[in-house]
N, C-alpha and C positions, 0 to 999 in steps of 0.2 A: 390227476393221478400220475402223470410222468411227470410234476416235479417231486412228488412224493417218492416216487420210485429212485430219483437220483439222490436224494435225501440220502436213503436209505442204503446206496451203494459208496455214498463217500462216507456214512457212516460205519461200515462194514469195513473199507480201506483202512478208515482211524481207527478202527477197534484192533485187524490184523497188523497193524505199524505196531503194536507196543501189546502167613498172611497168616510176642517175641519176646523177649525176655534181654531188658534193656544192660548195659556195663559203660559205666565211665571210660570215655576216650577223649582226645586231646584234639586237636585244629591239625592238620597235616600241613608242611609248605608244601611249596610248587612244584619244588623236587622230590618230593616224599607221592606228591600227587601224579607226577607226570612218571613216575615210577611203577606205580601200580597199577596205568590204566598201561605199558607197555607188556607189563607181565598178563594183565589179564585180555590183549590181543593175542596174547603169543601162547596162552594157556589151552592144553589137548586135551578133547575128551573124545569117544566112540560111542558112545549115546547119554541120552539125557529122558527126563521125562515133565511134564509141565503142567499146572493146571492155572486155570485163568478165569476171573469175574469180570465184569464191567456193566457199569450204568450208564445211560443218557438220557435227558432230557430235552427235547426240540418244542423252541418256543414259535410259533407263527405267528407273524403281526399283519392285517390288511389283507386283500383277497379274497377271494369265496368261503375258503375256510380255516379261518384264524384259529389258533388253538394250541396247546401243549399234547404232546406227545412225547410218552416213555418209553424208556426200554430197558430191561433189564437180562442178562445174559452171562452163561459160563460155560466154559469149555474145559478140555485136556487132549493129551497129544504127547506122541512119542518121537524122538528120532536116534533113526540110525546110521551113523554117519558114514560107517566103513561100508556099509550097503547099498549107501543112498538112500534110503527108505525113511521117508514119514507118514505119521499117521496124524489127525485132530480133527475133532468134534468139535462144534459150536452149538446150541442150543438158547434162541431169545424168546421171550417174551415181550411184544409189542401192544402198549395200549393206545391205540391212534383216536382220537376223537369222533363221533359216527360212527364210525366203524367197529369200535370195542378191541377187545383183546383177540391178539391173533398170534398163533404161534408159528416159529422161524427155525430151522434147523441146516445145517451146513457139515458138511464130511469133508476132510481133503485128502488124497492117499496120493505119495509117489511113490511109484512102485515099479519096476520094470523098464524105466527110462521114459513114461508118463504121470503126467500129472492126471488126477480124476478128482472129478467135482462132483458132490449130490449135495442140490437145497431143495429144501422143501419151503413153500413158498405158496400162502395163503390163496384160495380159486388158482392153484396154477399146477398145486400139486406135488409130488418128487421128481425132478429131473436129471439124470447123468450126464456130465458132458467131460471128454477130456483132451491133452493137447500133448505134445510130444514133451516133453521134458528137458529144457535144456542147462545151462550151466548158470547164466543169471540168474533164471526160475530157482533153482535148488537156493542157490547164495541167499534169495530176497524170501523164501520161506522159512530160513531161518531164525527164530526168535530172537534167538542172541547173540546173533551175528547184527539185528536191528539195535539191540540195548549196547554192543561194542560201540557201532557205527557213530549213535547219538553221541556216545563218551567220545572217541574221536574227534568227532568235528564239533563237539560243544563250544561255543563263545565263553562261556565260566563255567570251572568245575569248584563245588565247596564242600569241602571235608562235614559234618556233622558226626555226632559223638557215638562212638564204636553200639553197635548192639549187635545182637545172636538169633539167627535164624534156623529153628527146628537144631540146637545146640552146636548151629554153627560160629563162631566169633566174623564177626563181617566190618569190615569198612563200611559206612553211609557217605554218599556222596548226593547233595543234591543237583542239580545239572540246568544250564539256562542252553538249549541245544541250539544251533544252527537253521534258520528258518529255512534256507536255501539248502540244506541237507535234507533235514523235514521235508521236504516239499517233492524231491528226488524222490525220495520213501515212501509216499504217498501214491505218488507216482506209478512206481513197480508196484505196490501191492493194487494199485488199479486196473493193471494189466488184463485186458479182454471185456474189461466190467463198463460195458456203455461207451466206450472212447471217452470216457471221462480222463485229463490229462491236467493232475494238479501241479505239476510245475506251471503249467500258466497262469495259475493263483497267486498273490502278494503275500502269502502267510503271514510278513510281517504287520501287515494287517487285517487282517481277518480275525486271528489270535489276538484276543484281549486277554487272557489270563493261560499260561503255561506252566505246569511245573511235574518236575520230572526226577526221583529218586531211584536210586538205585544200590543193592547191596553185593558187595565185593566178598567170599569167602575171604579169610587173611592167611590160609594155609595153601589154600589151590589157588587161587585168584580166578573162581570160577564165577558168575553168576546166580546170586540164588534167590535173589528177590527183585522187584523192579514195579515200579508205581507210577500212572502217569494221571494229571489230571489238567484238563484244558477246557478253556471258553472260546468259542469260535464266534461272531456276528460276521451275515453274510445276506449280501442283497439278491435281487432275482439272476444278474447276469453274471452269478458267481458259478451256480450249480447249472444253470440252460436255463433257464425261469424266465418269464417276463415280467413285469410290474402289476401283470393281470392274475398273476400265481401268490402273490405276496409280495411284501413292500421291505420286511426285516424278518430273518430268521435265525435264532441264539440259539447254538449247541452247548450243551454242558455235557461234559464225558468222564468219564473214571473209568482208567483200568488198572487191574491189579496183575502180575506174573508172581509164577513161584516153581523155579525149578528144580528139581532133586534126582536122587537117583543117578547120578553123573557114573558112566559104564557099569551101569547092569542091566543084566540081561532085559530085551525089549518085545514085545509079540507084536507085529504089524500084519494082518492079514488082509487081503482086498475081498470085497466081498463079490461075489458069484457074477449078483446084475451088473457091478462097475463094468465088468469083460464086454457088452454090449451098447458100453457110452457112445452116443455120437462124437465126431471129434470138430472140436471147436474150430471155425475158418481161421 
C-alpha cells in the first residue's frame, strides 16, 4: 500500500504541474515566436477562472500485485490575484485493481495569507490541513504562471496552424519543455506531500513520450488553452519501492486546461470547518 500511496502522490504533483473551431494560419519564425511568448510573460490580468479534465492509466509489471489502474478526474478554480485569493476543486475517480472504484476529492483555498487543504481519501475519510502561505507557494499555484514557465524554458517552441478557442483567434504552439524545468515543477508542486523530491528524478529518462500544447490569445496574449500528454516508465527506486513492490510501472496521463473569464468578477469563500485545519509541520 505505501508504494501505491506514492504512486498516487506523484500522480497528483503531474496532474497539479499542467476544450474549437479551426482557421488557417501560417509557420511563425523565431522572431515572430520569441515575440509572443515575451508579450504573453509580460501580459496582466486580476483574475482568471479555469476548468480542467485529466486521465491516467498505471500499468504494474511483477510483485504482489501486477495490474492496471485508472483514473479519471476534473476540477475548476478561481484566482484572484489583487487579493491573493484562490480557490480549486479536484474531484477523481480511481479504479485500482482489488480494490474497485474508489472516489478522491481535493479543495485548495488561499485565503488570508494561508494555504488550506481538504481530501477526502478512501478508509481515511475528509481531512483539513493548512500552512502559512508564502510567496513561492502562491507563484508555484499558479496555473499559468506553470504553462508560461514551460514556454520559457522550452528546448523547441513550433508554431502550428492558428485556431479559435471559445471565439477566441489564438496562436498554437506545440512545446518540447525543459526536463530540468519539469523536474523543478514537479518538485514545488510536491511540497509537504511524502518528502517525495522529484528533482532527484532523471525525467530525461523516465519520460518516454512528452508533449505539450498550448494556445496564445493573439489580441491579449493571455492563456486560454493548454494540453498536456506524457508516458512515464519507472522502476521501484524511482517512487521509494523496492523490487518486492514491482519490477516496471508505465504512467500514461492526459491533462486538459481552459482558461476564461480573464477579470471578472470571482467569489472565493472558505468554508466554515477550513478555520479549524490543523496546521501542517
Amino acid at each position: 500500500m505505501a508504494a501505491v500511496k506514492r504512486i498516487l502522490v506523484l500522480s497528483l504533483a503531474l496532474i497539479l504541474s499542467f476544450t474549437l473551431v479551426g482557421c488557417a494560419g501560417g509557420e511563425l519564425t523565431q522572431e515572430e515566436i520569441d515575440r509572443i511568448i515575451d508579450n504573453v510573460t509580460s501580459a496582466q490580468y486580476d483574475t482568471v477562472t479555469l476548468d480542467m479534465d485529466m486521465s491516467m492509466t498505471v500499468k504494474v509489471e511483477g510483485g504482489p500485485e501486477p495490474g492496471e489502474m485508472t483514473m479519471v478526474g476534473d476540477g475548476t478554480g478561481a484566482m484572484d490575484m489583487a487579493s491573493r485569493e484562490m480557490q480549486m476543486t479536484m474531484n477523481m475517480t480511481m479504479d485500482i485493481p482489488e480494490i474497485g472504484e474508489q472516489e478522491m476529492a481535493t479543495e485548495i483555498y488561499l485565503v488570508g495569507g494561508w494555504m488550506y487543504m481538504k481530501m477526502s481519501i478512501p478508509e481515511m475519510g475528509e481531512q483539513w490541513m493548512k500552512l502559512p502561505l508564502t510567496e513561492e507557494m502562491w507563484q508555484q499555484q499558479s496555473q499559468i504562471d506553470q504553462q508560461i514557465e514551460l514556454l520559457k524554458t522550452a528546448v523547441e517552441i513550433k508554431s502550428l496552424p492558428d485556431e479559435a478557442v471559445n471565439g477566441t483567434d489564438c496562436y498554437v504552439f506545440q512545446i518540447v519543455p525543459s526536463m530540468e524545468a519539469l523536474g523543478e515543477l514537479l518538485s514545488q508542486q510536491a511540497l509537504g506531500m511524502e518528502g517525495m523530491d522529484f528533482g532527484q528524478l532523471n525525467l530525461a529518462d523516465l519520460f518516454k513520450e512528452m508533449s505539450v500544447k498550448e494556445w496564445i490569445a493573439k489580441d491579449t496574449y493571455r492563456v486560454m488553452k493548454a494540453e498536456v500528454a506524457m508516458v512515464l516508465e519507472m522502476r521501484p527506486a524511482d517512487v521509494g519501492a523496492t523490487e518486492a513492490d514491482f519490477e516496471k510501472m508505465t504512467m500514461d496521463i492526459n491533462v486538459g486546461e481552459r482558461l476564461y473569464d480573464y477579470n471578472q468578477p470571482v467569489s472565493i469563500t472558505l468554508p466554515q470547518e477550513a478555520l479549524d485545519a490543523p496546521e501542517m509541520p
